[in-house]
Backbone as numpy.savetxt, mean C-alpha at the origin, in Angstrom:
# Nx Ny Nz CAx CAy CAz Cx Cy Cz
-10.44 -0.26 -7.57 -10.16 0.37 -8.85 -8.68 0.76 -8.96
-8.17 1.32 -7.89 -6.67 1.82 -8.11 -5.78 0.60 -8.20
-6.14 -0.30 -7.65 -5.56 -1.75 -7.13 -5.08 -2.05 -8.99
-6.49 -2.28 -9.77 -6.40 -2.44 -11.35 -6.00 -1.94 -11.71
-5.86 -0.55 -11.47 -5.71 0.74 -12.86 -3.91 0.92 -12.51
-3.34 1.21 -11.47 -1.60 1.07 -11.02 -1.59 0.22 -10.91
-0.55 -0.40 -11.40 0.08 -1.83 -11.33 1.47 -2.17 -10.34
1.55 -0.19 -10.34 2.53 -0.50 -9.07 2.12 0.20 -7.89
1.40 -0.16 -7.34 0.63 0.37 -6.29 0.99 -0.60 -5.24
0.26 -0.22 -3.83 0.62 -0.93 -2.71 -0.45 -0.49 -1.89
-0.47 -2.14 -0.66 -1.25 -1.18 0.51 -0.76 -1.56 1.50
-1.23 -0.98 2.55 -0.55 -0.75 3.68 -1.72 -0.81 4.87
-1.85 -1.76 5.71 -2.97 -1.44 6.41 -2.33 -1.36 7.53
-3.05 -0.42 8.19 -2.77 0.57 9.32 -3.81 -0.12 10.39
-3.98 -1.25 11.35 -5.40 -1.63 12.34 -4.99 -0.01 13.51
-6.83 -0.26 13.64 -7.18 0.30 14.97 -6.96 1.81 14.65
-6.64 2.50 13.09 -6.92 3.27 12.86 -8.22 4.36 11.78
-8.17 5.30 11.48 -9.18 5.50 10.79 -8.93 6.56 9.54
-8.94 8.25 9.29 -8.67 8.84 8.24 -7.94 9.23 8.78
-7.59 9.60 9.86 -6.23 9.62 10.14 -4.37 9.51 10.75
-4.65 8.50 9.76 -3.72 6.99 10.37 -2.34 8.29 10.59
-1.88 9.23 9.79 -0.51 9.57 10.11 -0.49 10.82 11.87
-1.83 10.71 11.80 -1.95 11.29 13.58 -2.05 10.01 14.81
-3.06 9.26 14.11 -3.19 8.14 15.36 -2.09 7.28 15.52
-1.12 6.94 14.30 -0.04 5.81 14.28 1.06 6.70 13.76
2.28 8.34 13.80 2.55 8.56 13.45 4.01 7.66 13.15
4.20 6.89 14.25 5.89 6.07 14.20 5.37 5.03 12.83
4.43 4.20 12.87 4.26 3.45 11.66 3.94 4.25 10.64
3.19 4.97 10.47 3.10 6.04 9.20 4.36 6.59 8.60
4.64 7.02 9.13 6.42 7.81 9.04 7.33 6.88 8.56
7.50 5.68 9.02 8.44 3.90 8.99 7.65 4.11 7.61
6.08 3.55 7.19 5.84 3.11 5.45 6.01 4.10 4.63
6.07 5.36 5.25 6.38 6.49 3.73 7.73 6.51 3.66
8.44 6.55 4.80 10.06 6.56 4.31 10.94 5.15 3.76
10.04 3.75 4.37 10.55 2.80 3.50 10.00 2.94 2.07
8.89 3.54 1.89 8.41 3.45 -0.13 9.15 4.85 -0.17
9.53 5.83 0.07 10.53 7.01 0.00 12.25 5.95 -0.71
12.22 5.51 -0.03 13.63 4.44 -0.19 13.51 3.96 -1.19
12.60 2.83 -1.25 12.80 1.88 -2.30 12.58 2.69 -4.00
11.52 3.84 -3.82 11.96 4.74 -5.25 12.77 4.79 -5.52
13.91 5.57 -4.11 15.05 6.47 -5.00 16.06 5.06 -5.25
15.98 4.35 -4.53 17.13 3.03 -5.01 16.64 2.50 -6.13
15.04 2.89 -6.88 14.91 1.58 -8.11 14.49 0.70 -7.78
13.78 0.24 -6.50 13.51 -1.21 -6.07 12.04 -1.38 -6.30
11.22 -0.62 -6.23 9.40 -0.37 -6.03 9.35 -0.75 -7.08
8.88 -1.99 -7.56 8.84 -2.56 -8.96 6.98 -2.91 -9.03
6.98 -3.42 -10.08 5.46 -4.13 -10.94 4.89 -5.04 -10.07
3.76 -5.17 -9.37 3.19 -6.24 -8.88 3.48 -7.64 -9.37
3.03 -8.53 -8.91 2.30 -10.23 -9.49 1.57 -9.96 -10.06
1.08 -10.10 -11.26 -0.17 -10.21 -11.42 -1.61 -10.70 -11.42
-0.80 -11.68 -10.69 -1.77 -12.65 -10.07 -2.04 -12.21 -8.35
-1.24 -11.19 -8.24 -2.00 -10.63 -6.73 -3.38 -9.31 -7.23
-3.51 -9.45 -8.56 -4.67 -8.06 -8.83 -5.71 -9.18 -9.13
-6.65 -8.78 -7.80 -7.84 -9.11 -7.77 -9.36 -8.37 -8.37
-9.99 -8.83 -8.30 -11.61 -7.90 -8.44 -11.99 -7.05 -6.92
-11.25 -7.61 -5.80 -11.51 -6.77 -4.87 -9.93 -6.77 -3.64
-9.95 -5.62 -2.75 -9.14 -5.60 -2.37 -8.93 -6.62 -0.87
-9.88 -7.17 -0.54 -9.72 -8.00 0.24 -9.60 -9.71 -0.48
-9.97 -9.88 -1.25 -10.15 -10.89 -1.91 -10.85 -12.23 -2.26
-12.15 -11.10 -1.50 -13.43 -11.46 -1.28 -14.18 -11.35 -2.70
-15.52 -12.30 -2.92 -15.82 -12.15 -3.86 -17.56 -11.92 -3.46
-18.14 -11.48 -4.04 -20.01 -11.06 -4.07 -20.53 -12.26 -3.13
């Protein structure tokens, strides 16, 4: 749903973790909030493809 509804959204998968990825992985957690921290304040975090918004987030279908 968020994937559809923001168009500038993102994901980030974190393996081998669970709810809480910024305790179990804090060096990679810390690295993806301060690179999307960055790319805001420079203006760069732009509009998806729209052809990457699927019906599901793996891009699996029923």
């Amino acid at each position: 749903m968020l994937k559809r509804t923001i168009k500038s959204s993102g994901l980030a998968v974190l393996p081998r973790t669970g709810h809480a990825s910024n305790l179990e992985e804090p060096e990679l957690f810390d690295r993806l909030v301060l690179d999307f921290l960055a790319r805001v304040d420079a203006g760069r975090w732009e509009l998806r493809d729209p052809r990457s918004i699927s019906t599901s987030t793996t891009g699996m279908t029923d």
